[in-house]
Backbone as CSV, one residue per row, in Angstrom:
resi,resn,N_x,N_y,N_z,CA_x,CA_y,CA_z,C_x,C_y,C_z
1,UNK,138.152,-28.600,52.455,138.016,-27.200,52.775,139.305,-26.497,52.392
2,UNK,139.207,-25.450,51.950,140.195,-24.355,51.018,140.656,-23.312,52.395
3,UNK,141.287,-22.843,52.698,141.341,-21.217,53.394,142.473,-21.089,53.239
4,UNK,141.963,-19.835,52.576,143.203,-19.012,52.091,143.055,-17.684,53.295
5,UNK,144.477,-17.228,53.544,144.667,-16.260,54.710,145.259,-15.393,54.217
6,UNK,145.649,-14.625,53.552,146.362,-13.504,53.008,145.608,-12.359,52.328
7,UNK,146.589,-11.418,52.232,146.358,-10.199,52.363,145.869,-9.808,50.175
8,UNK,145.888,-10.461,49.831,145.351,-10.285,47.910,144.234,-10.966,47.775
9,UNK,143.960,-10.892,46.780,142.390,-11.018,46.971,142.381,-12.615,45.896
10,UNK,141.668,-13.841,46.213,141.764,-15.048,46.314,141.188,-14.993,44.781
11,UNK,141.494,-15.919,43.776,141.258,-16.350,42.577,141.025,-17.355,42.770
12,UNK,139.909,-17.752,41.906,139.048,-19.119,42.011,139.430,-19.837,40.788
13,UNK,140.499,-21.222,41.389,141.178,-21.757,40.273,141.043,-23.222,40.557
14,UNK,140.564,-24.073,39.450,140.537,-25.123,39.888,141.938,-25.895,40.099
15,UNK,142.157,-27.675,40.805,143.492,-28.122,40.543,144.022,-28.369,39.329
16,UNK,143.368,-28.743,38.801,143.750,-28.866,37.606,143.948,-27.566,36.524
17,UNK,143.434,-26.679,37.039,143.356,-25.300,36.229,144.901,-24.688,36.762
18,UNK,145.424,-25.307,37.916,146.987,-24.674,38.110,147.926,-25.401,37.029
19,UNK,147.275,-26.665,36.720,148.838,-27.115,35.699,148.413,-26.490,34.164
20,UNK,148.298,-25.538,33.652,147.843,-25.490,32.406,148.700,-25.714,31.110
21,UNK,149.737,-26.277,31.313,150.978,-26.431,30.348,151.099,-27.866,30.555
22,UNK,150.075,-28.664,30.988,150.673,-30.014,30.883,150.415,-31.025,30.068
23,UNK,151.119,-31.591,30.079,150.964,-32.799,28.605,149.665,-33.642,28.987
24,UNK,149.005,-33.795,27.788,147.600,-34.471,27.924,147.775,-35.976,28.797
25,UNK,148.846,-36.655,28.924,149.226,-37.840,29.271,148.832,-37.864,30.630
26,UNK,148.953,-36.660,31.180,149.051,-36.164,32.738,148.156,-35.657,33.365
27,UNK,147.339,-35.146,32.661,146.115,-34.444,33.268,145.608,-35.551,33.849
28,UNK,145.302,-37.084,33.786,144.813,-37.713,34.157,144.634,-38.280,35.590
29,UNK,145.644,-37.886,35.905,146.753,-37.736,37.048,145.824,-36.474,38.180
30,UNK,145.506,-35.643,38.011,145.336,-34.463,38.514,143.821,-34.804,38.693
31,UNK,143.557,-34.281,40.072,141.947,-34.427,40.485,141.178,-33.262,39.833
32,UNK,140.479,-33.252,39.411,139.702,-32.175,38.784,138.420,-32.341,38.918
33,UNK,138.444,-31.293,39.842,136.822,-30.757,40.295,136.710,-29.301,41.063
34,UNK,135.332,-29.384,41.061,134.871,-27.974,41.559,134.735,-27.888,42.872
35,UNK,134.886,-26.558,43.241,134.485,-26.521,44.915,133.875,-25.093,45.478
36,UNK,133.003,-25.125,46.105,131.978,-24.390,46.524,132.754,-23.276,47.703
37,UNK,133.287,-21.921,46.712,134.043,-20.968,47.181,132.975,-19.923,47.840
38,UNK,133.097,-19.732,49.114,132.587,-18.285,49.998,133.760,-17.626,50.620
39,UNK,133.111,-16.321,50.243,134.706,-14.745,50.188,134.051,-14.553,51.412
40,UNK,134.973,-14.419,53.079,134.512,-14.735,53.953,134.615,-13.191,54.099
41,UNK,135.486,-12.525,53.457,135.383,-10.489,53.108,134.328,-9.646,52.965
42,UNK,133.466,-10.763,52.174,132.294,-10.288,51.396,130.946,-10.159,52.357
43,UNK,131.813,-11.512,53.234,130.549,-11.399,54.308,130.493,-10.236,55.304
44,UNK,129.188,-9.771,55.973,129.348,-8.873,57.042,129.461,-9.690,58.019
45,UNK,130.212,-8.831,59.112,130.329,-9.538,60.399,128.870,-10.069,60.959
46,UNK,127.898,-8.838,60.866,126.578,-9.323,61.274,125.905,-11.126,60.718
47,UNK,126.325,-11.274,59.644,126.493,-12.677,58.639,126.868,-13.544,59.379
48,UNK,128.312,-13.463,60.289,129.065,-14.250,60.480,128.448,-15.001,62.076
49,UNK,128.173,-13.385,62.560,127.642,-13.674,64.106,126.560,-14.427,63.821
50,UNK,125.456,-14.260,62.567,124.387,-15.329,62.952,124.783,-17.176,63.287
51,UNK,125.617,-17.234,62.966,126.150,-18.841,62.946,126.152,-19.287,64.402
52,UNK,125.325,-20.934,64.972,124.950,-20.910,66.106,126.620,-20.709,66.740
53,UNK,127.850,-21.481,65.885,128.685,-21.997,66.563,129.413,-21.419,67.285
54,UNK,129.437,-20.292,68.102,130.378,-19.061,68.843,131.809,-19.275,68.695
55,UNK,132.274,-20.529,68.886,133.750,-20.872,68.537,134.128,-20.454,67.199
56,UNK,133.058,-21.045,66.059,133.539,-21.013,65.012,133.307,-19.279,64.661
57,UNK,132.750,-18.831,65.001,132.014,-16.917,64.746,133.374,-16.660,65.386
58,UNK,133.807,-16.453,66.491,135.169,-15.963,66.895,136.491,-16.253,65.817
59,UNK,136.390,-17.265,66.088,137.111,-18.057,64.918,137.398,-16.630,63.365
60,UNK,136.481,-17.429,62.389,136.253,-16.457,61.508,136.433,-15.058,61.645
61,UNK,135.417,-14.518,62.740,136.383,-12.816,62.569,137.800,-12.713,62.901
62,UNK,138.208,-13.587,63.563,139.188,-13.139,63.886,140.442,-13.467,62.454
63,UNK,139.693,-14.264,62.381,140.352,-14.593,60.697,140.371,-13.417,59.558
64,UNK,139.045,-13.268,59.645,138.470,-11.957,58.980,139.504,-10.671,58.914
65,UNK,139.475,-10.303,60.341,139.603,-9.303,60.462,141.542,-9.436,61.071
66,UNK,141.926,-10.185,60.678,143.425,-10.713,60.856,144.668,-9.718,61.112
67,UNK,144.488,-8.742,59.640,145.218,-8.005,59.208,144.851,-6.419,59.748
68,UNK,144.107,-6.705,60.890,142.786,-5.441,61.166,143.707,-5.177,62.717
69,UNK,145.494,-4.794,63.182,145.201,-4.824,64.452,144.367,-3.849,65.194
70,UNK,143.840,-2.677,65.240,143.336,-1.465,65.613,141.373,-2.771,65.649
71,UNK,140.878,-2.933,64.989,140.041,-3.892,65.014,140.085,-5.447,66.078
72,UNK,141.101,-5.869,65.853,141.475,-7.289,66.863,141.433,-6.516,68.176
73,UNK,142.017,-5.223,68.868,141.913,-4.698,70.232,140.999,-4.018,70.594
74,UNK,139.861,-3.509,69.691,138.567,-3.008,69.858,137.690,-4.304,70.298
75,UNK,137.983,-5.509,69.710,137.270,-6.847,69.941,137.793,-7.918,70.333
76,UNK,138.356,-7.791,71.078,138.963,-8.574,71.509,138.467,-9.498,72.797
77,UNK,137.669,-8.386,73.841,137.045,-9.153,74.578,136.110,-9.912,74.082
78,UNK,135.241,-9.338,73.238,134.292,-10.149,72.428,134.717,-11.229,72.179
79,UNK,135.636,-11.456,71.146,136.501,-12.509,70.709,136.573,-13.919,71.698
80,UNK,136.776,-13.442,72.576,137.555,-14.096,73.906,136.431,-14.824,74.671
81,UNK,135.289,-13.822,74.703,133.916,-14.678,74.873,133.466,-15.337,74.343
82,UNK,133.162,-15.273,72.972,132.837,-15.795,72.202,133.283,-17.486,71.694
83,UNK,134.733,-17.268,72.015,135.832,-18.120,72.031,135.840,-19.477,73.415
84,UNK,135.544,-18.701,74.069,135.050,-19.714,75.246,134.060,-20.487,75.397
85,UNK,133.415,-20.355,74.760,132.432,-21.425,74.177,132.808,-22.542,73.453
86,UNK,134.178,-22.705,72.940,134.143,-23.247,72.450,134.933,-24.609,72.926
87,UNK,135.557,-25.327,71.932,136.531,-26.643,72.667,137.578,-26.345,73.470
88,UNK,137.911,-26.833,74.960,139.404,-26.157,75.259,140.280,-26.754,74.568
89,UNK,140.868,-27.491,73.710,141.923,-27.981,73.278,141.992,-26.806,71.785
90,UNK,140.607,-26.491,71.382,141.172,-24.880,70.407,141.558,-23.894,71.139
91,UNK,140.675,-23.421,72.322,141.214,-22.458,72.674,142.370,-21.784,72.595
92,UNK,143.154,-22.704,72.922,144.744,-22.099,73.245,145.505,-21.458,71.936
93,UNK,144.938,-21.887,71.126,145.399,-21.682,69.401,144.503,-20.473,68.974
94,UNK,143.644,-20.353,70.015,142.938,-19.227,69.182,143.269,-17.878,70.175
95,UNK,143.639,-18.114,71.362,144.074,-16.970,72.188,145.625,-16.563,71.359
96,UNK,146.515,-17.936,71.304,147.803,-17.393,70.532,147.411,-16.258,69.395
97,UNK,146.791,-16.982,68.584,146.545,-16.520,66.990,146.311,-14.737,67.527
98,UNK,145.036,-14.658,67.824,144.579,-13.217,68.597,145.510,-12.706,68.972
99,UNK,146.093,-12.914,69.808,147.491,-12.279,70.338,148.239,-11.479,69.586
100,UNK,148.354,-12.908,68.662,149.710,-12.776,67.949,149.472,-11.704,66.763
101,UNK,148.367,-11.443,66.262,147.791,-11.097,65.606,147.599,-9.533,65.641
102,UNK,147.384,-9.543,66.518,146.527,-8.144,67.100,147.153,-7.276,67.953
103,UNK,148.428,-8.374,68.238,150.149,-7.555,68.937,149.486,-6.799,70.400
104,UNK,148.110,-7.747,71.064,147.329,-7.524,72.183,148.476,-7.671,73.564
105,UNK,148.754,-7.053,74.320,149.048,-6.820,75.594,148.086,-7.125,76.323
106,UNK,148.923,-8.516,76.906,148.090,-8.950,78.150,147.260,-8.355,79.305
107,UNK,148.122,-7.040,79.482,147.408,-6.463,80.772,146.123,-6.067,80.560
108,UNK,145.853,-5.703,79.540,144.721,-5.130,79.385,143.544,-5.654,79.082
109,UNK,143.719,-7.244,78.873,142.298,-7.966,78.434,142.847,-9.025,80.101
């Protein structure tokens, strides 16, 4: 699995398509194959919510919508519900992330 988290928009490159200057001796060396890319941007949230897994749906928007703080504090309770469903040993990584993310003040959730 690939995830890319940043803010430019992701180019679909294979491994071997990053060394393109390399001596034929070497390519051999380099795994080369394809991999089955979804632009998680592209998706609508409505998309995302159908997925049974609530952990993983929290998860993802919140991924999604990362760079979104005005968005992360509109949804946040959501988030948080959603999130509770899921494993407690993620939890805690996913309340940080949110947090941290979304520059959320405790008092208010």
């Amino acid at each position: 699995m690939l995830l890319y988290h940043g803010k430019g928009k992701w180019q679909y490159r294979t491994l071997a398509g990053l060394f393109e200057d390399m001596e034929d001796a070497w390519k051999q060396y380099v795994p080369n194959f394809e991999y089955v890319y979804n632009n998680l941007g592209a998706l609508s949230d409505a998309e995302v919510k159908m997925l049974k897994n609530k952990f993983l749906v929290a998860s993802l928007l919140a991924l999604k919508h990362g760079f979104e703080k005005e968005w992360l504090g509109r949804n946040a309770v959501q988030l948080l519900i959603l999130a509770s469903k899921g494993p407690k040993g993620l939890q805690k990584g996913f309340i940080i992330y949110l947090y941290s993310r979304g520059k959320l003040e405790e008092k208010k959730y």
